[in-house]
MDAnalysis code that builds the backbone (N, CA, C; Angstrom):
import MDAnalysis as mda
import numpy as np

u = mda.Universe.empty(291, n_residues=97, atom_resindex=np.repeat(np.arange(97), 3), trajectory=True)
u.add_TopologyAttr("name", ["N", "CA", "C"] * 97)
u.add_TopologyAttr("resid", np.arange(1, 98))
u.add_TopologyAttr("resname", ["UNK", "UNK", "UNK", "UNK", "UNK", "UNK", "UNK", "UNK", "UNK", "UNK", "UNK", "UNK", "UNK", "UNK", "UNK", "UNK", "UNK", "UNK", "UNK", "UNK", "UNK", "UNK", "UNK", "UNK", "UNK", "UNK", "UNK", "UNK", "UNK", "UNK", "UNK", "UNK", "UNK", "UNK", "UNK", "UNK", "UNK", "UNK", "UNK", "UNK", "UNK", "UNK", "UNK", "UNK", "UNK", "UNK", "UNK", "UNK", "UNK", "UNK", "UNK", "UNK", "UNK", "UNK", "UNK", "UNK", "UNK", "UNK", "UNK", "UNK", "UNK", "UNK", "UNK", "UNK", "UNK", "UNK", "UNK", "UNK", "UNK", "UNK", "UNK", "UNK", "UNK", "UNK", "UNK", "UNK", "UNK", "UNK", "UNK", "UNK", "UNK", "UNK", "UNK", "UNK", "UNK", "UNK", "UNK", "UNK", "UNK", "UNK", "UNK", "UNK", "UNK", "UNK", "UNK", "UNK", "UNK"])
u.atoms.positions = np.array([
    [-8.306, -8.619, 30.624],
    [-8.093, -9.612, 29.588],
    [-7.179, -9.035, 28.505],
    [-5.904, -9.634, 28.577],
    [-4.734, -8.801, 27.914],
    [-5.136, -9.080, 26.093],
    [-6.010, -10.450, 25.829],
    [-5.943, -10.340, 24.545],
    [-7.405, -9.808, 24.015],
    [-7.799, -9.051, 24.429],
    [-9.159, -7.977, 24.055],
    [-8.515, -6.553, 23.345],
    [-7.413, -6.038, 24.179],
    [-6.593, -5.280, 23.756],
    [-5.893, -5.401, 23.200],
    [-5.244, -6.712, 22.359],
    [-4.327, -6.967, 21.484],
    [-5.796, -7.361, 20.044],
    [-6.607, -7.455, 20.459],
    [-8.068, -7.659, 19.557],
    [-8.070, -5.829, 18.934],
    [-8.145, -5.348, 19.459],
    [-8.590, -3.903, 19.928],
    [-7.486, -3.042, 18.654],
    [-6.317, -3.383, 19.242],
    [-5.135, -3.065, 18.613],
    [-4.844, -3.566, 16.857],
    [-5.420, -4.508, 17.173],
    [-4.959, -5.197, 15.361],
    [-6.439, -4.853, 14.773],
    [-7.404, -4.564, 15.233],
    [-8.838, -4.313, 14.546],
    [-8.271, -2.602, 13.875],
    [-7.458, -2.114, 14.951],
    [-7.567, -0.586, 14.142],
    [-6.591, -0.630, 12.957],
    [-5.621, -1.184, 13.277],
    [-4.490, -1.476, 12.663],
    [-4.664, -2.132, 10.610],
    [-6.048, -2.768, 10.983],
    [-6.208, -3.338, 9.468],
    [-7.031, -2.323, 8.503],
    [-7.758, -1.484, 8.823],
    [-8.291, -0.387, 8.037],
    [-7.492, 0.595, 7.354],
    [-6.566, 0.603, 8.220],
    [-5.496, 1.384, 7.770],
    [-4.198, 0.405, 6.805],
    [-3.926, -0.755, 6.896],
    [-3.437, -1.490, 6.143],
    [-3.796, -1.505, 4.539],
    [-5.427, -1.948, 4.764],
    [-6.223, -1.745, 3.628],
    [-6.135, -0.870, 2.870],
    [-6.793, 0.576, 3.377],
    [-6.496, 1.649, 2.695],
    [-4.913, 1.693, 2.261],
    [-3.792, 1.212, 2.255],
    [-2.503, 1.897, 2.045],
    [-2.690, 0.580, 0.741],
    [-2.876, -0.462, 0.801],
    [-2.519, -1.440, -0.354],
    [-3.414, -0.869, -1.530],
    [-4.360, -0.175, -1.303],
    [-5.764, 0.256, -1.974],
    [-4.983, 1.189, -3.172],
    [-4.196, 2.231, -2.831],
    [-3.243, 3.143, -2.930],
    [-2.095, 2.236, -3.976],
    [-2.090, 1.348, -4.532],
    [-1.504, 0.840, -5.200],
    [-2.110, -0.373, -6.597],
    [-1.436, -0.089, -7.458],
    [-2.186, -0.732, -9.080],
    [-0.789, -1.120, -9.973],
    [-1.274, -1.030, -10.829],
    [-0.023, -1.367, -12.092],
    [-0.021, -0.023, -12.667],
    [1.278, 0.484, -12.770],
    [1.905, 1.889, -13.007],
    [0.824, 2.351, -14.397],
    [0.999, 1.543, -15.283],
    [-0.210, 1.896, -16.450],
    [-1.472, 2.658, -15.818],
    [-2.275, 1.973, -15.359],
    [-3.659, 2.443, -14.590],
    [-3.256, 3.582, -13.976],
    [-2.340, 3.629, -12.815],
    [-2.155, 4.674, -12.003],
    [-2.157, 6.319, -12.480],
    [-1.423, 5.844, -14.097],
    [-0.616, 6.996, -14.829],
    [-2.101, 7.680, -15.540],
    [-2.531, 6.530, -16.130],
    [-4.137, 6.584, -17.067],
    [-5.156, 7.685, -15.707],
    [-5.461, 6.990, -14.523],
    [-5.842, 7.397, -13.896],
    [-5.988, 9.059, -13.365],
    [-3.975, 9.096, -13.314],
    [-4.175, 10.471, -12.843],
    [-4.187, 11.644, -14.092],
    [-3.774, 10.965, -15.084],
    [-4.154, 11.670, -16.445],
    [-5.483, 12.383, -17.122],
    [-6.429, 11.210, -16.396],
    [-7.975, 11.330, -17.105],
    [-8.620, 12.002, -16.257],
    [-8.559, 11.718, -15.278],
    [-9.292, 11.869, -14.200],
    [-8.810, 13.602, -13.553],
    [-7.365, 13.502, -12.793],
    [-7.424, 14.672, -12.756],
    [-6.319, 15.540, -13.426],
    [-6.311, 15.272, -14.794],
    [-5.315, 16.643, -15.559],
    [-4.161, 16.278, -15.195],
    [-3.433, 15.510, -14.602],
    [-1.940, 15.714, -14.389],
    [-0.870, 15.093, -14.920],
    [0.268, 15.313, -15.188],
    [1.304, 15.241, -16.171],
    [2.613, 15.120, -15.268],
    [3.057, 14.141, -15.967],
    [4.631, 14.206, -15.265],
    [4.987, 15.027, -15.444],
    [5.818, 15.586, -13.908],
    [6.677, 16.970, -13.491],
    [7.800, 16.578, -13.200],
    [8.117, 15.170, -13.041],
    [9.416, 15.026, -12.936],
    [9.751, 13.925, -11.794],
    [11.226, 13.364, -11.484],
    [11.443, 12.769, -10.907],
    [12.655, 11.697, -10.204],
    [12.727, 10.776, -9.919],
    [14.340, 9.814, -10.374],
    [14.251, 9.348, -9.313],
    [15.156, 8.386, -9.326],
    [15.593, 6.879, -8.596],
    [15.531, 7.362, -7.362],
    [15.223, 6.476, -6.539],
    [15.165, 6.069, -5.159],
    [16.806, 5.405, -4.861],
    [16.459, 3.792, -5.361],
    [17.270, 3.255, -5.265],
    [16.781, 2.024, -6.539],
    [17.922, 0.701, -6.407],
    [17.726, -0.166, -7.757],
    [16.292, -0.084, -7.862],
    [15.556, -0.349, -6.730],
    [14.494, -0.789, -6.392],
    [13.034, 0.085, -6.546],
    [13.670, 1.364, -6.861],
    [12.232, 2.414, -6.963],
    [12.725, 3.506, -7.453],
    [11.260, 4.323, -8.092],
    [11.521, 5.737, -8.629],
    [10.383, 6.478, -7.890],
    [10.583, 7.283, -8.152],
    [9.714, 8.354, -7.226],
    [9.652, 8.971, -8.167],
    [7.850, 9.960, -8.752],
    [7.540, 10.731, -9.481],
    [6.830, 11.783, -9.048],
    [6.643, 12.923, -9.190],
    [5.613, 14.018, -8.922],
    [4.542, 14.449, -10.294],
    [3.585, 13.837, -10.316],
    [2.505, 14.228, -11.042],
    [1.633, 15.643, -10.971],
    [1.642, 16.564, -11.959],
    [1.319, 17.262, -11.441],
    [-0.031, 18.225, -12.899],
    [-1.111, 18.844, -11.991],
    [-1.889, 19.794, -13.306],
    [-1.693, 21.215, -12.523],
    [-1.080, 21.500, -13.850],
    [-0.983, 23.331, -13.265],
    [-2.379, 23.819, -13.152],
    [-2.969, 23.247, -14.067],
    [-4.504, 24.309, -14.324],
    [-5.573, 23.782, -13.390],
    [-5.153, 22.618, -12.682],
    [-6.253, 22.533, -11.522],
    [-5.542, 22.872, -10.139],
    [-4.121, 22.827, -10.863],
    [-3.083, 23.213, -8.601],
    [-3.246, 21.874, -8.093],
    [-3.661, 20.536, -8.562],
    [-3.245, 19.010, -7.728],
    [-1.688, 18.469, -8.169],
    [-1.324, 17.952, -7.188],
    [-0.304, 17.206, -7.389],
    [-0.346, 15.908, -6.851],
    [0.511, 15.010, -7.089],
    [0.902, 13.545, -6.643],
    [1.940, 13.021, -6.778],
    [2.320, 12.807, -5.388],
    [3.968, 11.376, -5.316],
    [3.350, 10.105, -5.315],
    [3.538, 9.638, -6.758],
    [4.053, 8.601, -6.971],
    [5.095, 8.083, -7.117],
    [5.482, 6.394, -6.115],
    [6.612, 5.971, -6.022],
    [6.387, 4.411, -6.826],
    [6.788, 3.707, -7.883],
    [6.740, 2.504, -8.716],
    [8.242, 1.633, -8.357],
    [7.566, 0.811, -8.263],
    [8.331, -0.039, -7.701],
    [9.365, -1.352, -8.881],
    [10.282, -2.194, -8.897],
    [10.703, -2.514, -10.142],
    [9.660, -3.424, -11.241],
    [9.105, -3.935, -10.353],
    [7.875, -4.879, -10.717],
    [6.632, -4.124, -11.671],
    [6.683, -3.175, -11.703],
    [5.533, -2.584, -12.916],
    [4.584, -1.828, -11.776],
    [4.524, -1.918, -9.881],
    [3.366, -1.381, -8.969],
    [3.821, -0.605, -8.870],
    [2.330, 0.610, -9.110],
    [2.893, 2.019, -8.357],
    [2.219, 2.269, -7.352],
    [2.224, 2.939, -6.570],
    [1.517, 3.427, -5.284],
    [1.854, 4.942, -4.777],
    [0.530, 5.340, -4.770],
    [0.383, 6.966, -4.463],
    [1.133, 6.987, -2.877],
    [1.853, 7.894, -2.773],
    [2.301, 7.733, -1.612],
    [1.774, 9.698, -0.943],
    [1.656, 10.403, -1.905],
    [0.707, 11.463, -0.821],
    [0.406, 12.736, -2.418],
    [-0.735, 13.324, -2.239],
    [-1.176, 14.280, -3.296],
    [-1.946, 15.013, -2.435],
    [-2.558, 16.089, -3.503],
    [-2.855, 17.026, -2.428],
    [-3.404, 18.538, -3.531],
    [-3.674, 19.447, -3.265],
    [-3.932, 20.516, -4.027],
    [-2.543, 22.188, -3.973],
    [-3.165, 22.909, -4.625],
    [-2.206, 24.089, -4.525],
    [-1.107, 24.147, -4.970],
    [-0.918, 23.255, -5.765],
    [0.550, 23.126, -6.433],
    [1.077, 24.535, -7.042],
    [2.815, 24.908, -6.909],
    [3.043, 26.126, -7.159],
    [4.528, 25.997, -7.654],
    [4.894, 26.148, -8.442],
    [6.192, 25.822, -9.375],
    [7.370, 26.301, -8.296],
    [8.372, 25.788, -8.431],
    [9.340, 26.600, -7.477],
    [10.219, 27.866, -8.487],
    [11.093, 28.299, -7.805],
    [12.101, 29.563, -8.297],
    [13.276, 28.507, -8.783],
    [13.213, 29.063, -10.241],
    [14.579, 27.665, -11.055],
    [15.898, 28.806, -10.452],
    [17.059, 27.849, -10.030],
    [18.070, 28.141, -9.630],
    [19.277, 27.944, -10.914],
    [20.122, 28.782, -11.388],
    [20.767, 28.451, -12.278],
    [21.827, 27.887, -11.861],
    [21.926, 27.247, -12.651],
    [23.466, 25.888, -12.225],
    [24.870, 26.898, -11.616],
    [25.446, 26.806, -10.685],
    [26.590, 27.029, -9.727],
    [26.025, 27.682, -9.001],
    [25.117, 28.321, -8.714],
    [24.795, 28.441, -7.668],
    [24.338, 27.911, -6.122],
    [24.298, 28.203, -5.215],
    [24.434, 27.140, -4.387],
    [22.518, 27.702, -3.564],
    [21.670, 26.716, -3.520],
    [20.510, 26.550, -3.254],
    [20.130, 27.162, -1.790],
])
C-alpha cells in the first residue's frame, strides 16, 4: 500500500518541521532571550543578502555561542549554537588569511 509509506514519510517529516519554526520569534525576544538567559552578547556579523543578516551571539564566560539569522520582517531564527566558544587569531589588514 504505496500511501502508508507516503503516511510514514510525512509523519516523520512534521516533527522536524515543527521544531525548526519553534526556533524562530521576533528578533526582540530572541535577543532578550539569549541575553538573560544565557550571558550572550553580540560578536558580530552582516548581510546575507537584501533579505537577511546573520549574527553570532556569543558569552565568553560561559563558552556558548549562537547563529542567529533575522530576516527583513523583524523574525529571527536560531539557525545553530552550541558550547566552547574560542575567539579566533585577529589577522592584521594586508595580510592574506
Amino acid at each position: 500500500m504505496p500511501w502508508i509509506k507516503s503516511l510514514v514519510v510525512l509523519a516523520a517529516l512534521i516533527p522536524g518541521t515543527l521544531h525548526a519554526q519553534s526556533n524562530c520569534a521576533d528578533r526582540g525576544a530572541v535577543v532578550d532571550k539569549l541575553a538573560v538567559k544565557y550571558g550572550e552578547a553580540f560578536g558580530g556579523g552582516g548581510l546575507q543578502n537584501a533579505e537577511s543578516i546573520f549574527e553570532v551571539w556569543i558569552s565568553e564566560e560561559r563558552g556558548t555561542w549562537t547563529i542567529l539569522k533575522t530576516r527583513a520582517d523583524g523574525v529571527s531564527c536560531i539557525m545553530a549554537s552550541g558550547t566552547n566558544w574560542r575567539e579566533g587569531i585577529k589577522i592584521p589588514a594586508g595580510i592574506p588569511g
